[in-house]
KOLLOVO-691250 format. One line per 4 residues: number of its first residue (from 1); for each residue x, y, z of C-alpha. Coordinates in nm, 2 decimals. Layout:
! residues N
NUM	X:Y:Z; ...
This chain:
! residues 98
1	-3.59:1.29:-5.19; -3.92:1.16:-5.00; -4.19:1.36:-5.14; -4.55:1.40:-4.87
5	-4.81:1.18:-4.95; -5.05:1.29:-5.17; -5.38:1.49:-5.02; -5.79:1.44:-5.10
9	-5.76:1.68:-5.44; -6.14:1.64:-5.52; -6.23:1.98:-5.35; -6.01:2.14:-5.60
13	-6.12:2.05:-5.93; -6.34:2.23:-6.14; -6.22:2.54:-5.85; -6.22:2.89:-6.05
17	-5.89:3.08:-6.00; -5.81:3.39:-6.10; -5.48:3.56:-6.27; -5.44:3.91:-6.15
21	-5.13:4.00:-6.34; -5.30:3.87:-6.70; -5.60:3.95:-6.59; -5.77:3.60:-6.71
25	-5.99:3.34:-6.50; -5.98:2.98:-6.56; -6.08:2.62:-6.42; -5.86:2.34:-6.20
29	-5.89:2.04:-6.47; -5.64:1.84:-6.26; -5.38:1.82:-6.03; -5.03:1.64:-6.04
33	-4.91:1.53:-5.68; -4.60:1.32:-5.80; -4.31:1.56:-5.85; -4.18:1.77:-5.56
37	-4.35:2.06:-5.63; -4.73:2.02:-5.70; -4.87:2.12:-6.02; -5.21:2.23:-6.10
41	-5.37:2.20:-6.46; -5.53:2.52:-6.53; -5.78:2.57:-6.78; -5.79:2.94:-6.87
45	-6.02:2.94:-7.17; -6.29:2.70:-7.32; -6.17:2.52:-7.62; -5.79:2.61:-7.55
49	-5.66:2.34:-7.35; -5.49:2.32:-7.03; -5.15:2.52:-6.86; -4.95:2.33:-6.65
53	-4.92:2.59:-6.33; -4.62:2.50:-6.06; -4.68:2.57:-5.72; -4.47:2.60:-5.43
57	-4.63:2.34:-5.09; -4.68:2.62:-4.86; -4.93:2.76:-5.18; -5.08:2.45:-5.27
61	-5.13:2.37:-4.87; -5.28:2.75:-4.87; -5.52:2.65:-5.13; -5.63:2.33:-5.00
65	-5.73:2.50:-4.71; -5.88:2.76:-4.85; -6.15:2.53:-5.03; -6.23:2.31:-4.74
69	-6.52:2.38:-4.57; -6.48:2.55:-4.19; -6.49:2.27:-3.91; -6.84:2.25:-3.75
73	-6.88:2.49:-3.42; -6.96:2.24:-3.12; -7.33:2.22:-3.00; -7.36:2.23:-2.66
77	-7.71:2.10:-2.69; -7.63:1.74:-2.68; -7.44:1.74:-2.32; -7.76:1.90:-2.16
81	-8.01:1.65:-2.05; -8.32:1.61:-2.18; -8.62:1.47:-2.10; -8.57:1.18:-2.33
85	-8.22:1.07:-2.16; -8.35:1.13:-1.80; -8.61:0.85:-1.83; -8.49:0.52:-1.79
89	-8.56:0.20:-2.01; -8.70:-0.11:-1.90; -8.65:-0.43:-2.14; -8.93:-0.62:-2.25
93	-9.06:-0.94:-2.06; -9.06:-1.24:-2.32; -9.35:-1.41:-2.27; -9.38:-1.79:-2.31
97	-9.61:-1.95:-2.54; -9.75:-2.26:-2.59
């Protein structure tokens, strides 16, 4: 079985996640990319180590996406010409010396 290459994690550690059904809240300590399923290491209470937490790659895709920040809207400013671009350049004489 060929398993996806492994994705930019960093945006999900130290991520807060929350457990409706327990009603608990804990911290991403790490993430394991190397099995067919991912697994996050959760961290649901200081001092009381870590939960390993299986997730399907539909979920752990969701989640990824979820931290990312939104793609930049596009300026329009920078295809308008200013006054700046409509001016043109002349290069510099070199001027012998003797």
């Amino acid at each position: 079985m060929r398993f996806p290459p492994p994705v930019d994690v960093q945006p999900l550690l130290g991520l807060s996640l929350r457990d409706t059904q327990k009603g608990r809240e804990g911290r991403i300590v790490g993430v394991d990319q190397s099995q067919a399923t991912p697994v996050l290491w959760v961290c649901w209470a200081p001092g009381q180590g870590s939960e390993r937490v299986e997730l399907t790659r539909e979920q752990f895709d969701a989640l990824l996406a979820a931290c990312r920040p939104p793609a930049p809207k596009p300026s329009y400013r920078a295809a308008e010409p200013t006054a700046d671009t409509d001016t043109q350049i002349e290069p510099r004489r070199q001027v012998a010396r003797r």
